[in-house]
N, CA, C and O atoms as CSV, one atom per row, in Angstrom:
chain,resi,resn,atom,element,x,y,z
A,1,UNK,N,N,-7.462,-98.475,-172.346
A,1,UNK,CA,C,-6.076,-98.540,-171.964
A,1,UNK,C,C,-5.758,-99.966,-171.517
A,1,UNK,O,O,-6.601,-100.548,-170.835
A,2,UNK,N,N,-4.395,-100.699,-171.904
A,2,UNK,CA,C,-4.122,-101.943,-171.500
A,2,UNK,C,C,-4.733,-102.777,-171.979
A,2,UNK,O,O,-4.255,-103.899,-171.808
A,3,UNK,N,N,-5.829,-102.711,-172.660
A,3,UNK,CA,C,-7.466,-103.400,-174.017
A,3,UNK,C,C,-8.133,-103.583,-172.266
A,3,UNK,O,O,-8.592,-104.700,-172.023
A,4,UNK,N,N,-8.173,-102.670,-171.260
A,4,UNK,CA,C,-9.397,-102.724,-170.540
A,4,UNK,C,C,-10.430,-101.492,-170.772
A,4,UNK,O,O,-9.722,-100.491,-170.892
A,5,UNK,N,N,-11.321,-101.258,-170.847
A,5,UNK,CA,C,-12.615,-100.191,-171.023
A,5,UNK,C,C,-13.013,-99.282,-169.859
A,5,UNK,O,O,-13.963,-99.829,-169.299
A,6,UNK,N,N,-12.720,-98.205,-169.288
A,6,UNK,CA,C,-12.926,-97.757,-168.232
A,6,UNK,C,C,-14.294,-98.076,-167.815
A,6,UNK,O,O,-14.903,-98.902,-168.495
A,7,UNK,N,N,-15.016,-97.413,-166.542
A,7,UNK,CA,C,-16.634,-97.734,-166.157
A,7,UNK,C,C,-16.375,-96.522,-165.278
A,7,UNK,O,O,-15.614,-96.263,-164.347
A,8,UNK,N,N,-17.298,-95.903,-165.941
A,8,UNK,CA,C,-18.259,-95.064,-164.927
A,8,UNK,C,C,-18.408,-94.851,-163.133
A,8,UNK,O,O,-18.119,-94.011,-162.280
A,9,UNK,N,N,-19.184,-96.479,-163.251
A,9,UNK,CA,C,-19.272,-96.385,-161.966
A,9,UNK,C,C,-18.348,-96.710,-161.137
A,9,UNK,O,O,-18.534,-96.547,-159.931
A,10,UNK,N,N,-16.854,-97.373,-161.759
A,10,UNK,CA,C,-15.645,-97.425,-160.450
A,10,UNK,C,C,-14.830,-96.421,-160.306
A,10,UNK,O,O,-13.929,-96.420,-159.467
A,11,UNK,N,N,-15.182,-95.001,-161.505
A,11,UNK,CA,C,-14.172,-93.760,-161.450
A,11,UNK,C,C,-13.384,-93.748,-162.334
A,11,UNK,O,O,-12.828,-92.683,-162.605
A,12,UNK,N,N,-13.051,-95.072,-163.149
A,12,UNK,CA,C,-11.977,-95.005,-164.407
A,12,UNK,C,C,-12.505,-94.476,-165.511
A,12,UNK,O,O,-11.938,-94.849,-166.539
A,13,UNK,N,N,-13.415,-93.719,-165.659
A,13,UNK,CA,C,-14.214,-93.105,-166.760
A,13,UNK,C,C,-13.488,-91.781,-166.845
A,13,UNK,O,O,-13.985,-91.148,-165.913
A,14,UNK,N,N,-12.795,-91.175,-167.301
A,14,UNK,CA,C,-12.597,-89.574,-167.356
A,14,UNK,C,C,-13.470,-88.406,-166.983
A,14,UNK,O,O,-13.480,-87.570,-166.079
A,15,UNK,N,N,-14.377,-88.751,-168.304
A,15,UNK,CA,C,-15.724,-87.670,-168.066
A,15,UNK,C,C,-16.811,-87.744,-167.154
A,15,UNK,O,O,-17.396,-88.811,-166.965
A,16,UNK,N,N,-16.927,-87.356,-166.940
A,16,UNK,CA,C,-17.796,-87.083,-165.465
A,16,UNK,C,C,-18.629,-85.512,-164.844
A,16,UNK,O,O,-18.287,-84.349,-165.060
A,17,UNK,N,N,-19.472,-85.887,-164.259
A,17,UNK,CA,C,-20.045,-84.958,-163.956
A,17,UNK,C,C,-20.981,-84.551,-162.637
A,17,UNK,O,O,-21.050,-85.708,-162.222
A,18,UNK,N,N,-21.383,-84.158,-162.130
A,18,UNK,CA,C,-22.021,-84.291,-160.597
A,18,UNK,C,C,-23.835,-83.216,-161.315
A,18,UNK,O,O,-23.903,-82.084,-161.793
A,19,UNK,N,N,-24.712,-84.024,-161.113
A,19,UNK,CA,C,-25.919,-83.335,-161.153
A,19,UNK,C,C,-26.562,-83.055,-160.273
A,19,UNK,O,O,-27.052,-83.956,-159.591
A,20,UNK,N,N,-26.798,-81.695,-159.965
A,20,UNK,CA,C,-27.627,-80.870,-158.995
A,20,UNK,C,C,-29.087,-80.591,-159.278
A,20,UNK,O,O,-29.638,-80.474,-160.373
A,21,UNK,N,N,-29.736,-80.485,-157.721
A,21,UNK,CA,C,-31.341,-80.405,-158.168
A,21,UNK,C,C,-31.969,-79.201,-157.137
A,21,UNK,O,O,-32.331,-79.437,-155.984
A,22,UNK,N,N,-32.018,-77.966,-157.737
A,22,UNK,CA,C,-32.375,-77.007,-156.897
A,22,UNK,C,C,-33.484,-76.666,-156.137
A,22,UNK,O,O,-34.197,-75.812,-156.664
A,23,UNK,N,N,-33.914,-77.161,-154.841
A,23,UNK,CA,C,-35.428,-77.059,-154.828
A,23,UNK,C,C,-35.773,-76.157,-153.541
A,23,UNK,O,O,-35.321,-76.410,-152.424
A,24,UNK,N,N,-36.654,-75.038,-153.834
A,24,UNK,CA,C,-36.940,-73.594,-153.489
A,24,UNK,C,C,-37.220,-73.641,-151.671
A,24,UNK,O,O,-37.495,-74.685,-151.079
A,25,UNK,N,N,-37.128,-72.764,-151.233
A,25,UNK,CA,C,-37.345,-72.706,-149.739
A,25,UNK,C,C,-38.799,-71.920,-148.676
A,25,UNK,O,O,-39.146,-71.766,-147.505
A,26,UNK,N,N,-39.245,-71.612,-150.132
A,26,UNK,CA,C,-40.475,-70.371,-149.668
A,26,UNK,C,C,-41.742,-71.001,-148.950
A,26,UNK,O,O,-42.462,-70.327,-148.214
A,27,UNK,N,N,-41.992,-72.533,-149.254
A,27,UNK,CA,C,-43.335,-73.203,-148.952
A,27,UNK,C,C,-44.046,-73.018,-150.196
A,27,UNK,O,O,-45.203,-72.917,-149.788
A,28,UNK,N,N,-44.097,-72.901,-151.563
A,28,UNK,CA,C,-44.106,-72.705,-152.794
A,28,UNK,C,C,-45.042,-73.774,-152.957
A,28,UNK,O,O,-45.017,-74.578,-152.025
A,29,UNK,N,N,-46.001,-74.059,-154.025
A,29,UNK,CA,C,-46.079,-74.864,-154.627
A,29,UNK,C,C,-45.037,-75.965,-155.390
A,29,UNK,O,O,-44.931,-77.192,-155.401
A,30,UNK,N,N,-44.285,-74.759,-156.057
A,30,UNK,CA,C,-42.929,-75.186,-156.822
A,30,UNK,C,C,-41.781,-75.955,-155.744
A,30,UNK,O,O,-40.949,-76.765,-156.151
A,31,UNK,N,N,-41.886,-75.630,-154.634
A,31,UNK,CA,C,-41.027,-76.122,-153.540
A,31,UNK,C,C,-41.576,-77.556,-153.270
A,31,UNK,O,O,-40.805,-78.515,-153.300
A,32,UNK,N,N,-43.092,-77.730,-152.970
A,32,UNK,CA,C,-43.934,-79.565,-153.282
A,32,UNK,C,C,-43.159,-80.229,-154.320
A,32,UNK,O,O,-42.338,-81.143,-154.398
A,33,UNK,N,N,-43.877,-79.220,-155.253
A,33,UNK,CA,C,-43.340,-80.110,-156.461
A,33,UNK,C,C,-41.753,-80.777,-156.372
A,33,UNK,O,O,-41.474,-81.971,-156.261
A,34,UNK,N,N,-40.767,-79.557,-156.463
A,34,UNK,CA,C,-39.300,-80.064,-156.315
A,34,UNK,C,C,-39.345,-81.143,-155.576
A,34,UNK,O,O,-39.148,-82.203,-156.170
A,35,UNK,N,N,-39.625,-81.193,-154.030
A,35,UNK,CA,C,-39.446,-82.360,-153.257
A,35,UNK,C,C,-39.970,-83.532,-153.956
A,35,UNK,O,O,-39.200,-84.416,-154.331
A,36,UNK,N,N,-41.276,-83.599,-154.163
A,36,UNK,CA,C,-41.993,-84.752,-154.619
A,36,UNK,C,C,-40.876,-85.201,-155.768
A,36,UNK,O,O,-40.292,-86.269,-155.582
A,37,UNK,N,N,-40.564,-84.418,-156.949
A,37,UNK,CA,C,-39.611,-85.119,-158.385
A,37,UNK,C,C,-38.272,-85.966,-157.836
A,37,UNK,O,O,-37.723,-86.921,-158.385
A,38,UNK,N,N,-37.835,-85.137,-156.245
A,38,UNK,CA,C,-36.470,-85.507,-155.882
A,38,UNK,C,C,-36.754,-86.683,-155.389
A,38,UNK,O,O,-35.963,-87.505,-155.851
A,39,UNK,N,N,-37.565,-87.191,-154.615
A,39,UNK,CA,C,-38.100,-87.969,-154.156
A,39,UNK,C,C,-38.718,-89.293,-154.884
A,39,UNK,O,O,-38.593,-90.393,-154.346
A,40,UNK,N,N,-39.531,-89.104,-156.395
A,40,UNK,CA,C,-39.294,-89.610,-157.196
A,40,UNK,C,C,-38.118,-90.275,-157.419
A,40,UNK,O,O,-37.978,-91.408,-156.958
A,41,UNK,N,N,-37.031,-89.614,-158.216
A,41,UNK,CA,C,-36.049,-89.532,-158.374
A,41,UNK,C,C,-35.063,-90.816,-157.339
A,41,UNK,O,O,-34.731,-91.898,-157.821
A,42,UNK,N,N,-34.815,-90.502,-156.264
A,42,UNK,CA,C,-34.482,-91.543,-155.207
A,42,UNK,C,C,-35.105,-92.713,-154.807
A,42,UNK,O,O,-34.718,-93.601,-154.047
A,43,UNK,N,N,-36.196,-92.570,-155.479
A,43,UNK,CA,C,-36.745,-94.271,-155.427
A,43,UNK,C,C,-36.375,-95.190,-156.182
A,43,UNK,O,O,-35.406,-94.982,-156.913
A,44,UNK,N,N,-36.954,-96.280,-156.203
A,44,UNK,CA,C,-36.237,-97.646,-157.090
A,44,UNK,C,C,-36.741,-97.158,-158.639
A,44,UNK,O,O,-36.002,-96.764,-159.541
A,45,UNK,N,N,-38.192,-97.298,-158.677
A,45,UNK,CA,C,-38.550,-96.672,-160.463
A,45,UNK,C,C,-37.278,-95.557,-160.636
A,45,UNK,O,O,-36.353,-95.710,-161.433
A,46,UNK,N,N,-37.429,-94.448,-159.750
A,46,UNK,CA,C,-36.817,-93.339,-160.085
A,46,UNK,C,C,-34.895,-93.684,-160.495
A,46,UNK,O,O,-34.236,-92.984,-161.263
A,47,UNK,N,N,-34.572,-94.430,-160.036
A,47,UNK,CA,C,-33.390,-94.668,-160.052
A,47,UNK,C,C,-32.780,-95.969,-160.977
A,47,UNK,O,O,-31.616,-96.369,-161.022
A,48,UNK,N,N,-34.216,-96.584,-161.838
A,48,UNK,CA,C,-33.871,-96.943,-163.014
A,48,UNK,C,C,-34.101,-96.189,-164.505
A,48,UNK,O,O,-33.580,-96.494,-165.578
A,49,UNK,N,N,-35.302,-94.819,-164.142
A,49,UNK,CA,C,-35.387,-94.462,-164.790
A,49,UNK,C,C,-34.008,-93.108,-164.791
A,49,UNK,O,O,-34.086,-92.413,-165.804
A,50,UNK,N,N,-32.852,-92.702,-163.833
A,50,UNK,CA,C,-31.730,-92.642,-163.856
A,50,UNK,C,C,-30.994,-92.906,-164.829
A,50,UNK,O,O,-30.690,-92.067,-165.677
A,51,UNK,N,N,-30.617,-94.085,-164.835
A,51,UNK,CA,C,-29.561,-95.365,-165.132
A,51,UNK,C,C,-30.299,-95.781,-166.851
A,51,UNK,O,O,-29.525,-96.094,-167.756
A,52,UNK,N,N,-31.442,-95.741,-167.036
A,52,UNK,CA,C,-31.737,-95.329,-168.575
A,52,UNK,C,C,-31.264,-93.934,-169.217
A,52,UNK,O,O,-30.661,-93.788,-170.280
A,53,UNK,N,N,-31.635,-93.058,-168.416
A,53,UNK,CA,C,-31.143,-91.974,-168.829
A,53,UNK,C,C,-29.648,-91.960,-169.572
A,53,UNK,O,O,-29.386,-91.344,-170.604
A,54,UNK,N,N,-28.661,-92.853,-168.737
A,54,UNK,CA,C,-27.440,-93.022,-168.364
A,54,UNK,C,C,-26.682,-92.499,-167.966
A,54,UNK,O,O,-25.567,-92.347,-168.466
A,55,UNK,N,N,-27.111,-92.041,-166.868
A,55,UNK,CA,C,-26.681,-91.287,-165.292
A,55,UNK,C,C,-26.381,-92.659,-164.406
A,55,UNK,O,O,-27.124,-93.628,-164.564
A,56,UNK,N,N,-25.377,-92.712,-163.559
A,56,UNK,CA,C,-25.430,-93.728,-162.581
A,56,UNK,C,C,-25.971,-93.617,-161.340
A,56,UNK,O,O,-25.416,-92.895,-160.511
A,57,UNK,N,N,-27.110,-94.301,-161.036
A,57,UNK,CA,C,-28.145,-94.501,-160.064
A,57,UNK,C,C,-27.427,-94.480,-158.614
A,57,UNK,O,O,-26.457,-95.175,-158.311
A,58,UNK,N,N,-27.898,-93.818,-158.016
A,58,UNK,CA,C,-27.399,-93.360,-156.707
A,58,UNK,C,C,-27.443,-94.642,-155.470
A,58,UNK,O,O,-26.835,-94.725,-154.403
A,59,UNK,N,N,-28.265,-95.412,-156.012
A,59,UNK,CA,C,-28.838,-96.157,-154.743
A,59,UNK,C,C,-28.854,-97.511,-155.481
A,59,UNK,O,O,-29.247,-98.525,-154.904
């Protein structure tokens, strides 16, 4: 619009989406795991491997 290109990360993008990460409450194995990926996930690797994905990196 206007010959400018919206972006993602300032909100002028239309499409959009919010990603959720469900992780269990029992003391699970599966409950480690979840934490540990989220945790992953929120680190610096984790949050370029984000932004490859092409998700915009939280941090």
């Amino acid at each position: 619009m206007n010959d400018v290109s919206p972006f993602v990360e300032d909100g002028t993008y239309p499409f959009t989406r919010r990603l959720f990460i469900v992780i269990r409450r029992d003391g699970t194995p599966d409950r480690t795991a979840g934490i540990a990926y989220v945790n992953m996930l929120l680190s610096k690797e984790g949050q370029k491997l984000v932004e490859k994905a092409g998700y915009v990196p939280l941090r």
